[in-house]
N, C-alpha and C positions, 0 to 999 in steps of 0.2 A: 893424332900421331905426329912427332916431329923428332927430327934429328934422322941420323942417316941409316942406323943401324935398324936390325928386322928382326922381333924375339920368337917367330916362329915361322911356318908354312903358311904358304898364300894360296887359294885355293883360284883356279883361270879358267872360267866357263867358257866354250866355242873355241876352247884351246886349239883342235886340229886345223881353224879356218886359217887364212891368210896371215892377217896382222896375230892372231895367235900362235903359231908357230912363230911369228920372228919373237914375239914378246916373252913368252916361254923361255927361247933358247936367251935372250941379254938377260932375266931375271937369275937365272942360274948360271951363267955367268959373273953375276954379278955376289954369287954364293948362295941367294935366298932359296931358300927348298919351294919346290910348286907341285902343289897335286892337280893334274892337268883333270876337267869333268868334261868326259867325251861320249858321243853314242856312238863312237867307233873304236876300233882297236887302232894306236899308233905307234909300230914301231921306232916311227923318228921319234916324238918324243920321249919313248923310252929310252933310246939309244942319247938320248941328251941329258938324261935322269931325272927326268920327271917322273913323278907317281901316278900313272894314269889308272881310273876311277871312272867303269865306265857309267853311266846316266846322264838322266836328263832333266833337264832346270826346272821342267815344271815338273816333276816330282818329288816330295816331301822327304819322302823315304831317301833317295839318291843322295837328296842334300843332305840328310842327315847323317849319310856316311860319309860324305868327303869336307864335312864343315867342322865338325871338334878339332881345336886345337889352333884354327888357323886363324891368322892376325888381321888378314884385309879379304876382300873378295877382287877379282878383275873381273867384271861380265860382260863379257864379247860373243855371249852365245846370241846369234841373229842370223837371219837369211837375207837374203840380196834380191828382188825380182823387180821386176817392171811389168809383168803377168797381171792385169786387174784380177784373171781368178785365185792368187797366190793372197790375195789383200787378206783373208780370213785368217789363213796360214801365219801369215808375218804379225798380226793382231793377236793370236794369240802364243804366238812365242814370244814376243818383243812386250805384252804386255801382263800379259799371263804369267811368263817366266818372271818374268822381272819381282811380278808380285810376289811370287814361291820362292825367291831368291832374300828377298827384304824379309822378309816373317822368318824363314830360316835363320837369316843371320840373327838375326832379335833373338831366336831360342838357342842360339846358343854362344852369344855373347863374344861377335865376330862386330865390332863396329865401323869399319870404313869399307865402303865400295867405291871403285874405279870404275863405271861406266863408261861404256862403248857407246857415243852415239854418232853421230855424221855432223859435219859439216851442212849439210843440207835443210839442215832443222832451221837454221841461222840466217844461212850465208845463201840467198837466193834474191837476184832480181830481175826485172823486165830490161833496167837501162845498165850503165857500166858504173855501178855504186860498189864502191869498197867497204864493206861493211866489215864489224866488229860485236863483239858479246851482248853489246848493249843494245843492240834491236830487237832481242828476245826471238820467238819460234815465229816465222813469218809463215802464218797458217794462212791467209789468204792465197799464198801461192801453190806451198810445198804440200800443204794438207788436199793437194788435189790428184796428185800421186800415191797410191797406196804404202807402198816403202818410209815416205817419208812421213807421213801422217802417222803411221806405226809409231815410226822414230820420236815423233812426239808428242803422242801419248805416255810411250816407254818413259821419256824424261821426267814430265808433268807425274808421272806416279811415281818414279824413284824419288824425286825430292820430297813430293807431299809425303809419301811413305817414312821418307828417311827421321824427317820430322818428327813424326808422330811416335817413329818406334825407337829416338834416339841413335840415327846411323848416321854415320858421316858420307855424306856422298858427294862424290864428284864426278862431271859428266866432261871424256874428252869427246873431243866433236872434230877429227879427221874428215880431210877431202877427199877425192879419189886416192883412192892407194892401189900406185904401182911400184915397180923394182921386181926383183926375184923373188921368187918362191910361189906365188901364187896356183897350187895344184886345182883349186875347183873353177878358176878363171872365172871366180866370184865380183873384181875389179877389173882386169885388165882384158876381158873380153872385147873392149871398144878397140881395144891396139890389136888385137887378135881379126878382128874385123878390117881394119885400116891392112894388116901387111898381107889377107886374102883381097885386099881391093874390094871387097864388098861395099863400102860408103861413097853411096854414088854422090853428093853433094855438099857442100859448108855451109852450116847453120850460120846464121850469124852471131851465135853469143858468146858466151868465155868460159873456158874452163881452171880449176886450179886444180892441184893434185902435190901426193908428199908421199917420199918413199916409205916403204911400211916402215922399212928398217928405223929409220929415224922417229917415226913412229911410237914406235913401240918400244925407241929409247924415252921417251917422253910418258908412256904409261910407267915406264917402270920409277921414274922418276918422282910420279904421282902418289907414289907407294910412300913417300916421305912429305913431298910438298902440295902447294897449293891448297885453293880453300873449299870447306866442303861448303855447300848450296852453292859453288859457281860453274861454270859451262868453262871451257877452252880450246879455243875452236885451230888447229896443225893444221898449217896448210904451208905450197910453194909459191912457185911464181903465179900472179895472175895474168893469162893470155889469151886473147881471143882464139876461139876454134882453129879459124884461117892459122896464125898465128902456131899453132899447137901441131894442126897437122904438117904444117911447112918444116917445124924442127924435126916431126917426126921422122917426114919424106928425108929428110939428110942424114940421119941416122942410119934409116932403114935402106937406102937407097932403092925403096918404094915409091913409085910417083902417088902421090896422094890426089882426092879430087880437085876439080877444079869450077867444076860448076856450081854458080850461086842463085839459088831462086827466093822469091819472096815468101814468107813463113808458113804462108797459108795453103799455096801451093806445094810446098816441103811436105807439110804434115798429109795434104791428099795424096800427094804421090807415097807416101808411106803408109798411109791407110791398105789403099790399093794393092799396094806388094803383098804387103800382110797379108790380105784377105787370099788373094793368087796362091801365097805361099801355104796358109792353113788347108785352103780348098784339095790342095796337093798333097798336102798330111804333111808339107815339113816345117822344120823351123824359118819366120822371114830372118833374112842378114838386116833388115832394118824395120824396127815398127813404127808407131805412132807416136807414143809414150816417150822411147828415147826422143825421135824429133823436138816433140813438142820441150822437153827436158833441153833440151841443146838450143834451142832460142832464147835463155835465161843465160842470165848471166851470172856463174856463182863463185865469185871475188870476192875477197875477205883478206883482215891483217889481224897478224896471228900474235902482235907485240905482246898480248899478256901471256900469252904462253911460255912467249921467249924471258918474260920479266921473272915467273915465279914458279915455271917447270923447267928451265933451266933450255929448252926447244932451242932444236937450230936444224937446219937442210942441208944437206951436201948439195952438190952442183947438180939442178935440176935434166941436165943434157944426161948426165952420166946414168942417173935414175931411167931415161929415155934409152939408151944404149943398152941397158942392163937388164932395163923390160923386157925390148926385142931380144934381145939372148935369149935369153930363158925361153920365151914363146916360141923361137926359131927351134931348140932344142927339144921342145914339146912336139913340134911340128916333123922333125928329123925321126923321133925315133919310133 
């Protein structure tokens, strides 16, 4: 598909999530019709004029009613955990759907998909390496976390898939995604954490992150450009933890933590909570999984994106300011 113009409806699977609502509302702004595929009722996207279409991606039948006629796919439908017992859960959404998504589009002669994947598939290391597309899925790290092991698998079958059944696919690979809007605090839980004070220590690794908004300028962009069988990995600044929370703290005017321990010690003291907190039936404010996740460093340069999806960031403080809003505003009412 090339050139700028769109000859039908696009159909946006996990429409109601985070980066789905902003991608939704820039698409139809941008005039393309979108049949939003939800297993919930959404008045906001209705109210935006989307055609929402309720079902679910791994069902045939679903697809078959929201897929005639449309010109690409966007599949964002995925779950967020760091729950080891969610791993079954996110395996067969993330891999399952995906499958029921590709075969669908094949019957009915829908050829480009816009895959949703992370950043994380990529863009992960032990030291302070900036990596880029060409290091392929860094399964010795990330495949030790369920979410992102998910994540690529999802890929490794989208492409193989794509191949086989003639589909154009393209996989973005977004970092943390904050800014506003985020209702299921699917991403921006760690800042939600941070401005209750619950994060007793700094890891030592790096985090990056990119507003959805800009985001999901860059999916929609995908709708015309870039190349299918390649990855493109949206991201912002890259900044160590320390670093991250310190911008935070001056935003929020939150004091952020201050205590630094050695990694090993990090992850037992985060065991330990955990276990106190489950013992107690609640949720721990810190597990294991995140820790161990935050001693990685997951830096990355996003220049092909910016080369052939046309990608750019607004001011990363601003994204930080406009988080805590929104969350302070969740918190208010």
């Amino acid at each position: 598909m090339s050139g700028a113009s769109v000859s039908g409806p696009v159909v946006v699977t996990g429409a109601t999530g985070f980066l789905g609502e902003h991608l939704c509302a820039e698409l139809l702004r941008r005039g393309v019709a979108v049949r939003a595929l939800a297993r919930t009722r959404s008045d906001y996207l209705a109210d935006l004029g989307a055609e929402v279409v309720r079902g679910d991606v791994r069902s045939a039948a679903d697809l078959d009613r929201v897929l005639p006629g449309a010109v690409a796919v966007f599949h964002l439908a995925g779950m967020v955990s760091r729950e080891p017992d969610d791993a079954t859960r996110m395996m067969r959404l993330h891999v399952d759907g995906t499958r029921a998504v590709c075969e669908a589009m094949a019957r009915h002669g829908v050829k480009r998909m816009i895959l949703a994947s992370t950043s994380g598939t990529i863009a992960v290391s032990e030291d302070e390496a900036i990596l880029d597309e060409r290091e392929g899925p860094q399964e010795s790290i990330a495949a030790k976390w369920p979410y992102y092991a998910s994540k690529i698998y999802q890929e490794r079958l989208a492409f193989d898939l794509g191949k086989r059944l003639g589909l154009d696919v393209i996989s973005l690979n977004p970092s943390l995604l904050l800014g506003p809007g985020d209702r299921r605090l699917s991403s921006t839980g760690d800042v939600l954490k941070f401005l209750r004070r619950q994060i007793p220590s700094i890891p030592k690794g790096g985090v990056n992150f990119v507003d959805a908004r800009d985001a999901a300028i860059a999916f929609a962009n995908a709708l015309t450009a870039g190349t299918p069988g390649e990855r493109y990995l949206l991201g912002g600044p890259n900044w160590t933890t320390e670093e991250f929370f310190g911008r935070l703290a001056r935003v929020s005017k939150v004091r952020g933590p201050w205590l630094k321990l050695p990694g090993k010690l990090q992850t037992w003291g985060a065991a330990a909570m955990e276990e106190v907190y489950r013992w107690r039936g609640k949720a721990p404010p810190v597990d294991r999984i995140s820790v161990a996740m935050a001693e990685h460093y997951w830096w990355f340069d996003s220049a092909k994106a910016e080369r052939e999806l046309g990608f750019t960031t607004r001011d990363p403080q601003l994204t930080l300011a406009e988080t805590v809003k929104y969350l302070r505003q969740g918190l208010d009412s």
